[in-house]
N, C-alpha and C positions, 0 to 999 in steps of 0.2 A: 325372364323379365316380368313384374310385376305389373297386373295389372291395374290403370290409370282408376285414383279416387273416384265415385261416385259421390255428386253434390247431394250432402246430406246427411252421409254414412260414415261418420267420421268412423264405425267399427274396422270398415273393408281398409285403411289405409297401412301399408304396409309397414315394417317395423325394421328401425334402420339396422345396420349392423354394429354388435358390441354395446347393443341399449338394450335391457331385461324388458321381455313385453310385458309385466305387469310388474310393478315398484312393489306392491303388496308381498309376491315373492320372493324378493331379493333383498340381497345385503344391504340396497340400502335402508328397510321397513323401519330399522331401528336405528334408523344413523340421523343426525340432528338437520333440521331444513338447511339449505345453504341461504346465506343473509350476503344482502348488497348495503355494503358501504356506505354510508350517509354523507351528504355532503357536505364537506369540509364549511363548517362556521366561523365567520370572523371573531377573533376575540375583540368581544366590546370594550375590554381596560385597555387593551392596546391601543386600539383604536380612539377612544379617550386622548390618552396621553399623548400620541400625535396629533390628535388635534386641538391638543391644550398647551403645544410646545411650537412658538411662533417661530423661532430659527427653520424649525420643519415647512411650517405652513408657508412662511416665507420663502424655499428654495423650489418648494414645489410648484409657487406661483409664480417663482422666476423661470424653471424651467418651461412651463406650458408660454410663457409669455414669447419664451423664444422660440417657440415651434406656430406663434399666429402670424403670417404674414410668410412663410419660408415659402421658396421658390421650389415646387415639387420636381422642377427638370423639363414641364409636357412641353412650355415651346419650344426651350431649345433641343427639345429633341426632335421637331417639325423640321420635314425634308425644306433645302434653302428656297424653293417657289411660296409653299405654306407660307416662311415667314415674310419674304417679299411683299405678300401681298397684306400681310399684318403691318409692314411698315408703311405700306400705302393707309392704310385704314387711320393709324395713327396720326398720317400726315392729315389727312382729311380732316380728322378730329380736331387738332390744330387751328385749321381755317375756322371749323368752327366756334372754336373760344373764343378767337380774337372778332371774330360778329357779335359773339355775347358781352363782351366786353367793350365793343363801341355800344353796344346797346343798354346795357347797365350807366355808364357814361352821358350815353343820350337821354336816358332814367334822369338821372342826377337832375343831368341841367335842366330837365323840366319841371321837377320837382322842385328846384332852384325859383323858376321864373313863378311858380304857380304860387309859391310860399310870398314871395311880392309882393303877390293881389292878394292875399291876406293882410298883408299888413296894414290897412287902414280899417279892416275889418279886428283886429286883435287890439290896435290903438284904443277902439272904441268901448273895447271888452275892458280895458284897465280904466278908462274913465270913467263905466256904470260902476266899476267894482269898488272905485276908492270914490265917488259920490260926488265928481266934479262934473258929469253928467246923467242928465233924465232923460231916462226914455221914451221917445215919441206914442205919442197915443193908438197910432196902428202899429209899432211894434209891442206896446203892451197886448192889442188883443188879438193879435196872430201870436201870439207866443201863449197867450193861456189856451186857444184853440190847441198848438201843439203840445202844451203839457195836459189838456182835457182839464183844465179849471177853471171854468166860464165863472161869472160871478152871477150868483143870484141871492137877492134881495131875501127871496124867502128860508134862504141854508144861512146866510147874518142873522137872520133872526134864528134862527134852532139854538135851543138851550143847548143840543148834545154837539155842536160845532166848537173846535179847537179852540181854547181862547188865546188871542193875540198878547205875546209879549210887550206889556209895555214899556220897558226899559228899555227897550230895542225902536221907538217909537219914534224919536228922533236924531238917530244913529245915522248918519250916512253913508254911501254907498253900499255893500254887502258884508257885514262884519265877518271874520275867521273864514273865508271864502276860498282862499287857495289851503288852508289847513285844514278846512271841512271835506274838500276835494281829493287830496292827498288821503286821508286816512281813509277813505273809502274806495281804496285802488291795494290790494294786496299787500301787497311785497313791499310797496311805498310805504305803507302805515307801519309795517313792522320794523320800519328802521327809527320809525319818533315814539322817544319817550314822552314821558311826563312833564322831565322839565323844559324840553323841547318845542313843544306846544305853546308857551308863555311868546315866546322869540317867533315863532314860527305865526303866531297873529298879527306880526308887524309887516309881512309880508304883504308886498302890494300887487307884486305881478310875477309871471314866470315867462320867458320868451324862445323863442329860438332862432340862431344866428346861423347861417352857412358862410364858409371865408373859403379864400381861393384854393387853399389846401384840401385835400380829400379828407370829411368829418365837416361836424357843428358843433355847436357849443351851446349850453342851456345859461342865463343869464336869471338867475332871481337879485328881484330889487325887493329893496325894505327901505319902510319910513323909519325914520330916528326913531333908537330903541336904548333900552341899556345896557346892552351885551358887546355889542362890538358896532366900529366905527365905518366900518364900509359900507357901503349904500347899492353896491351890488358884490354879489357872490357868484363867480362863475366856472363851469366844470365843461372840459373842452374834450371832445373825443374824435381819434385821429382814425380815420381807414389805411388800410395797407395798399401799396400803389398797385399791387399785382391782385385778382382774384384768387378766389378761395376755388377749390374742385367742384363746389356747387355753384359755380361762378357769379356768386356774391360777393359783394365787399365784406372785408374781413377786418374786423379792430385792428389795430397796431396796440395804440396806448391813449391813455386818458390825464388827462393833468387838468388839476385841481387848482386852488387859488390861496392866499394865504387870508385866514381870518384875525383880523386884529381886534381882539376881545380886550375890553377895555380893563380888567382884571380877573386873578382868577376865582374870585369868587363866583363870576358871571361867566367865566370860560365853560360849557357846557358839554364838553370833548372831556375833562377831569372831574375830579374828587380833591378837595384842598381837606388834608386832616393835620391839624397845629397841634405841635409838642414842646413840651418846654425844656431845654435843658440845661444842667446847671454845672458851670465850671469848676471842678474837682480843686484847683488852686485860686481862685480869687473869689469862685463865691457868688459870681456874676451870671446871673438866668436872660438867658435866652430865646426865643421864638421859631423852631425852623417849621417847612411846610413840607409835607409829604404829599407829592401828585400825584395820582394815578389814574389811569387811563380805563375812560367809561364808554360804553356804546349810545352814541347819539347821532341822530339825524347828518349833525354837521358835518363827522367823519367820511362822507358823501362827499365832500370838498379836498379832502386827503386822500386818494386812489391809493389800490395798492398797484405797484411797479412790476412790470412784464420781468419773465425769467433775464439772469442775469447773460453776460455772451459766453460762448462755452470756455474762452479762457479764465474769465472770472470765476467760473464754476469748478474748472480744474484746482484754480489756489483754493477755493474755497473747501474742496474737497479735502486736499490735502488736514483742514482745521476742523473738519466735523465731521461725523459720523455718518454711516450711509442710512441708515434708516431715519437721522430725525430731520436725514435733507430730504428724505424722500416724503416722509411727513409732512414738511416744510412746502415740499415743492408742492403735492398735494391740495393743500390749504391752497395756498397761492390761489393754483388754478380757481379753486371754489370759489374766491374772493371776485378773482377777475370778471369769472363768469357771471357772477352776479351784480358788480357794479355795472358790466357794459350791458346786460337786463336791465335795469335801475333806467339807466340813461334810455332804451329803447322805450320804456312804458313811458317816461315824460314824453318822450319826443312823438310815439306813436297814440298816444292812448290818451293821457290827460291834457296835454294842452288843444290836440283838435276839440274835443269834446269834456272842457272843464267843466261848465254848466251840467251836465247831464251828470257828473262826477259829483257836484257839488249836492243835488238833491238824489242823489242814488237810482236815478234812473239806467243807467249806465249800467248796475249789477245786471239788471234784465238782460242783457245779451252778452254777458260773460259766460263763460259755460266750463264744466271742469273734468272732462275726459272721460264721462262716462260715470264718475264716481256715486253720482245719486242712483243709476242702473242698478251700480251695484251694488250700492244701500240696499236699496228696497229685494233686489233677490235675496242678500242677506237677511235680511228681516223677514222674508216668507220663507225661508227652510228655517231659520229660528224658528218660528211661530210652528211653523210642521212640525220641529225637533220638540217644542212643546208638549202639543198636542198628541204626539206618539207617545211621550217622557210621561205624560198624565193617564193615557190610557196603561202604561204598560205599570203604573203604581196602581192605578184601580184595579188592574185583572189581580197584582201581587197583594195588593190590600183583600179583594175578595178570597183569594190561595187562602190568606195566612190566615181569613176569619174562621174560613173553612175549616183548616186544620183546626185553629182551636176548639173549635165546635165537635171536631172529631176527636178530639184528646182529654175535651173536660167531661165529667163525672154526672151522669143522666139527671142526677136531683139540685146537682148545681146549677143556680140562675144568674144570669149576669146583671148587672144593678145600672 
């Protein structure tokens, strides 16, 4: 038996059997190294091409779709006490929704009673706004305490102070007031256009109604205008009677109202483009009108409609293709999620706090997930990426003067 290595001595370790104690003497001195196999590389054109072939991309993302949410087996494979006591858990859990749901419920109707005692307080807010009321003289100077605009005598006189419009001088109440408010609320402003804004200064007030059914309803009123004949416009949004898993109320559906424009000239939902055509046998020219369908504020009035019931969708199957329903269905969602958004920022955001909306006070405590954080880190490793990118061109500027200096010709001078 050999004896045990000594730490250190790799010489003394014994030499196993059917191995040459020294490679330098043997057969293999001149025989080539032996090489390990590299690992196997994806081809990139392959990989390309399925990923530039959407039938592929598509079944792959069908299949994983059906492996989120599968049943691995572990409870039912739980001895039957284990699950016993799971269905106890559950029942428990139970109790407890139906508490979150008398209390969601007892939500409501307080929010119900509290919206009430606003309303003489919101009454009063449309009478400063359309100029059929003035505001009392301690509401004017508590209110410039709270906006920090005290008046003083010596900033009227400063030549560098704003100067006062005067065409606005004896304008009543708050001109463009609920439209100045709106376009400085996100998501609200990106739905008015241009020509939108004409119509949308005729607006006098915006409200909100709760009726005995689960949801409210937003109610804008407008002074006679020339676009269309109704004096109010209202978009009604419905709760579903059971909660959601986060035991919220959850939308149902939203219905809109119909707008009766008084032509289409002024319909603000189209585009009127006129052709003329001319009758091949008599000779006789004609006017028709081509409408087509534009994005405008008003379109907020015309919801888009929850998925259809799964029998409708079966016939419908059978007439369309499955990808551009699935396209279709898609959309959908997006559309919905964002009208009954739409409907939460009026309800939640602009009409408690229009005023603060109207002069952009209101941006001050909007906040946007971090994203200026992460400006600003971006913008100091740019500025790092810089300042490296600058040093590493001086040291390659100094290289290459170097070299030249080494390469050119001892009596040549540089000019």
């Amino acid at each position: 038996m050999s004896e045990p290595i000594k730490k250190g001595n790799i010489a003394q370790a014994p030499t196993p059997h059917n191995t040459p104690a020294s490679v330098s003497g043997s057969y293999l001195k001149n025989a080539p190294l032996p090489t390990i196999p590299s690992t196997i590389k994806e081809d990139d054109e392959l990989r390309k091409k399925l990923l530039a072939n959407p039938a592929i991309l598509s079944m792959i993302e069908g299949k994983l779709n059906t492996l989120v949410g599968t049943d691995s087996g572990y409870v039912k494979a739980l001895p039957p006490k284990i699950k016993n006591r799971l269905y106890g858990l559950k029942a428990l859990q139970q109790k407890q929704f139906k508490l979150e749901a008398e209390f969601q419920m007892e939500l409501l109707n307080l929010e119900k009673k509290y919206h009430e005692k606003h309303q003489p307080i919101f009454e009063k807010r449309k009478k400063l706004v359309t100029g059929s009321l003035e505001p009392a003289p301690e509401e004017i100077e508590e209110g410039q305490a709270l906006m920090g605009e005290e008046e003083d005598e010596e900033e009227e006189a400063d030549e560098t102070k704003t100067e006062i419009d005067e065409s606005l001088k004896d304008v009543k109440g708050v001109p463009s007031f609920w439209l100045t408010a709106m376009e400085n609320l996100g998501p609200i402003a990106e739905l008015i256009t241009d020509r939108d804004s004409e119509a949308l200064n005729h607006l006098i007030d915006i409200r909100l109604e709760y009726f005995d059914a689960l949801g409210f309803r937003l109610v804008f009123e407008f002074e006679e205008n020339d676009y269309f004949t109704n004096k109010e416009l209202v978009k009604t949004y419905y709760y579903q009677k059971e909660l959601g898993y986060s035991r919220d109320f959850v939308y149902d559906h939203a219905e809109g109202c119909d707008i009766k424009w008084k032509d289409n000239d002024h319909n603000l939902t189209i585009t009127v483009e006129k052709r003329k055509q001319r009758n091949k046998h008599t000779k006789q020219v004609r006017t028709i009108e081509k409408l087509t369908a534009v994005d405008s504020f008003f379109n907020f009035f015309n919801p888009p409609q929850p998925p259809k019931s799964k029998e409708e969708q079966e016939e419908a199957e059978e007439e369309e293709e499955e990808e551009e329903e699935e396209e279709e269905e898609e959309d959908l969602e997006q559309r919905l999620q964002l009208d009954y958004e739409i409907g939460e920022l009026f309800k939640d955001k602009l009409l408690p706090r229009a005023i603060d909306w109207f002069t952009g006070q209101a941006l001050e405590y909007e906040y946007d997930d971090g994203e200026d954080e992460d400006y600003e880190e971006e913008e100091e490793d740019s500025e790092a990426d810089e300042s490296d990118a600058d040093e590493e061109e001086e040291e390659e500027g100094a290289g290459q003067a170097g070299t030249a200096k080494a390469q050119q010709p001892a009596e040549c001078k540089q000019q």
